[in-house]
N, C-alpha and C positions, 0 to 999 in steps of 0.2 A: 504494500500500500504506500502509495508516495506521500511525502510530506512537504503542506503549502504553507507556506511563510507571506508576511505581505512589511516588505521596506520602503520606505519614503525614496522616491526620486530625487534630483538636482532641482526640479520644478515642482517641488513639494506632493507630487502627483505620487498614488503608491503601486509600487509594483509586484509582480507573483514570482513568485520564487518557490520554482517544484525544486524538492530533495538537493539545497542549498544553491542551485546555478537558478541565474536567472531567466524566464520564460523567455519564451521567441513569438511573435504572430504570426502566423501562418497566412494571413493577407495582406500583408505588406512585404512587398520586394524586398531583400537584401540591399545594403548600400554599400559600392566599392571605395574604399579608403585607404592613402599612402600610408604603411607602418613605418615605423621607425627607423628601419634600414631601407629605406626604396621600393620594400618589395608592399603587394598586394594585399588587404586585408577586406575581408565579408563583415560587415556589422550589420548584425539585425535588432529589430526595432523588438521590446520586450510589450507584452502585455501587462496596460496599466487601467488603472481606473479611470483616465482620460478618454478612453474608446466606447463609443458608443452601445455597442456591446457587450462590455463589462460595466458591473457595478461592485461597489466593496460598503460591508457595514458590519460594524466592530468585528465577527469573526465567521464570515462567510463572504466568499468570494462568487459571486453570481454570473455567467457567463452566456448568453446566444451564441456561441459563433457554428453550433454546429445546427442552426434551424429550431431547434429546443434548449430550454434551460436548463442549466447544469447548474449545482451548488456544491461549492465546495468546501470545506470547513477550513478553517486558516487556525493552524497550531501559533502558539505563545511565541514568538522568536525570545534570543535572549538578550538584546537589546530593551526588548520590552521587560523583563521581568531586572534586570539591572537599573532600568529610568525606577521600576515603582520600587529598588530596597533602600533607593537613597532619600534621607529625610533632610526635606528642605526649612530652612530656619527665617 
């Protein structure tokens, strides 16, 4: 059974994270991008809660893309359980 995670984007938008890597869209083309040494690099675009077809609300992750809705259940990341053991003054 895989495990979904859901982390904040660079544009505060949250993203899905199956079993630690992060998702890919299967509707959105790959984008070709110069690496580091010259050579060729694939980036693809991850699935976030900014796509029309996803939605995210506290711990389920909602998805259309396959013509029917999918729910997903979204585990604790530990990010989140280290924000809630610090006590703020």
């Amino acid at each position: 059974m895989p495990k979904y995670e859901v982390k904040k984007g660079q544009q505060g938008d949250s993203i899905l994270f199956i079993d630690g890597m992060q998702s890919a869209c299967p509707f959105v083309q790959p984008i070709p991008m110069q690496g580091n040494m010259g050579q060729i690099q694939i980036m693809r675009l991850p699935c976030t809660n900014i796509c029309p077809l996803a939605s995210y609300d506290k711990n389920q992750w909602k998805i259309r893309c396959h013509g029917s809705l999918e729910i997903l259940t979204i585990e604790e990341s530990e990010e989140d359980v280290l924000d809630s053991k610090i006590i703020k003054l």
